[in-house]
C-alpha positions in Angstrom: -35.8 -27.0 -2.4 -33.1 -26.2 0.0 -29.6 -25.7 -0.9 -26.3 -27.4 0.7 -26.3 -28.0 4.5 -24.1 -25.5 6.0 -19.9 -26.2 6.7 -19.2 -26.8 9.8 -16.6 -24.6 11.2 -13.7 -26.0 12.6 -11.3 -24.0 14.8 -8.2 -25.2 15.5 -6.2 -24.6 18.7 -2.3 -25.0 18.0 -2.2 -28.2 20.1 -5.0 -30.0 17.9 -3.1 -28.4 15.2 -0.6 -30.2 16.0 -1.7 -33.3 17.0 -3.6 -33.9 13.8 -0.7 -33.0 11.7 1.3 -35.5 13.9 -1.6 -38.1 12.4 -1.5 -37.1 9.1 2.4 -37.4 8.9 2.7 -40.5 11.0 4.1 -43.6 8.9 3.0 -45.8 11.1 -1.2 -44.0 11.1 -3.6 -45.6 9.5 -3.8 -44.3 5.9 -8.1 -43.7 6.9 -6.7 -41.9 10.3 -3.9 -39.6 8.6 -6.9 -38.7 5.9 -9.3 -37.6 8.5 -7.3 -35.7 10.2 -6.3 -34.4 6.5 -9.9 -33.5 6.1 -10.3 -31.8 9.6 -6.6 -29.5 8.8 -8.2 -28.2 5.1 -11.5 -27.5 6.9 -9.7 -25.6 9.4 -7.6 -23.9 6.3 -11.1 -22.3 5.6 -11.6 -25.5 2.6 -15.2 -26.2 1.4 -16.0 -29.9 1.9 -16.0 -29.8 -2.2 -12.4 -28.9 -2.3 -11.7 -30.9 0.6 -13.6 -33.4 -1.0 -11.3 -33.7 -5.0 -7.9 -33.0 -2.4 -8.4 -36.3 -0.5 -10.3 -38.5 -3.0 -13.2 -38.9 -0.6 -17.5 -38.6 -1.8 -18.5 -35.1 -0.3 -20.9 -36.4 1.7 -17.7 -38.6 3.8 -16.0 -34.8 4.2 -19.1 -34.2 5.6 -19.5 -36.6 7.8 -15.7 -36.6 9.3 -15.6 -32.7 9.6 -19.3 -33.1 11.9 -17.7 -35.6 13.9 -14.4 -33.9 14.5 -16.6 -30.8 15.6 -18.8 -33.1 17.7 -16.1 -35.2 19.4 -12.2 -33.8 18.7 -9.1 -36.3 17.3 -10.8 -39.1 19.1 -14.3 -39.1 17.0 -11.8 -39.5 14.1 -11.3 -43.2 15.0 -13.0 -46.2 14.1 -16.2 -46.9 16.2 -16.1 -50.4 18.1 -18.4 -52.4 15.8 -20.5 -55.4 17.1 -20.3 -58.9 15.8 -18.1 -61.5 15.5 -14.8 -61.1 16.0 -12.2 -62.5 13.0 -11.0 -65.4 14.1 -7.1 -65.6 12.9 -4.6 -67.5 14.9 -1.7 -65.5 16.8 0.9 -65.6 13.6 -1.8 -63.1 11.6 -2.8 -65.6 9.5 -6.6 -67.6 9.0 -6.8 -71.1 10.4 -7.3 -73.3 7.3 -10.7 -74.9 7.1 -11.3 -78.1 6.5 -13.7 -77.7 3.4 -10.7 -76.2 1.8 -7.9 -78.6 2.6 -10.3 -81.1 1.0 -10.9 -79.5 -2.1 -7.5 -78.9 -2.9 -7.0 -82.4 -2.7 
């Protein structure tokens, strides 16, 4: 039975040092954004993807994940992928048009 998959190693220059820790420190990044590029830092601090895993509250298998694509594609593979489908459909002020099966059955 085979053991753990390897780590992947991540090297940081000091500019992708930075720029993550710009993410991760950001008030206005995504709290999923400043954790991946939480993730990528620790497994550039030499981190398993176990301690990396109980530091960020994340399954190991997500630190997994996240570190592969980081190695695979830099700070951009740490944002969300387009996704197909529908878009939501909210109006211009943020908030969802009220249907008309609900007006009704607060009537």
């Amino acid at each position: 039975m085979p053991g753990p998959a390897p780590e992947v190693p991540i090297v940081l220059s000091d500019a992708e040092r930075a720029e993550l820790e710009k993410l991760r420190r950001s008030g206005t990044t995504e709290a999923r954004l400043s954790r991946r590029a939480r993730i990528v830092i620790l497994a550039a601090d030499g981190e398993s993807n176990s301690a990396i895993s109980r530091k960020v509250g994340l399954e190991r298998d997500c630190v997994i994940d996240w570190r592969r694509r980081y190695a695979e594609g830099g700070v951009e593979a740490l944002h969300d992928k387009h996704r197909s489908g529908r878009p939501p459909d909210f109006s211009p002020s943020g908030q969802a048009p009220a249907s008309r099966a609900g007006l009704h059955a607060a009537v």
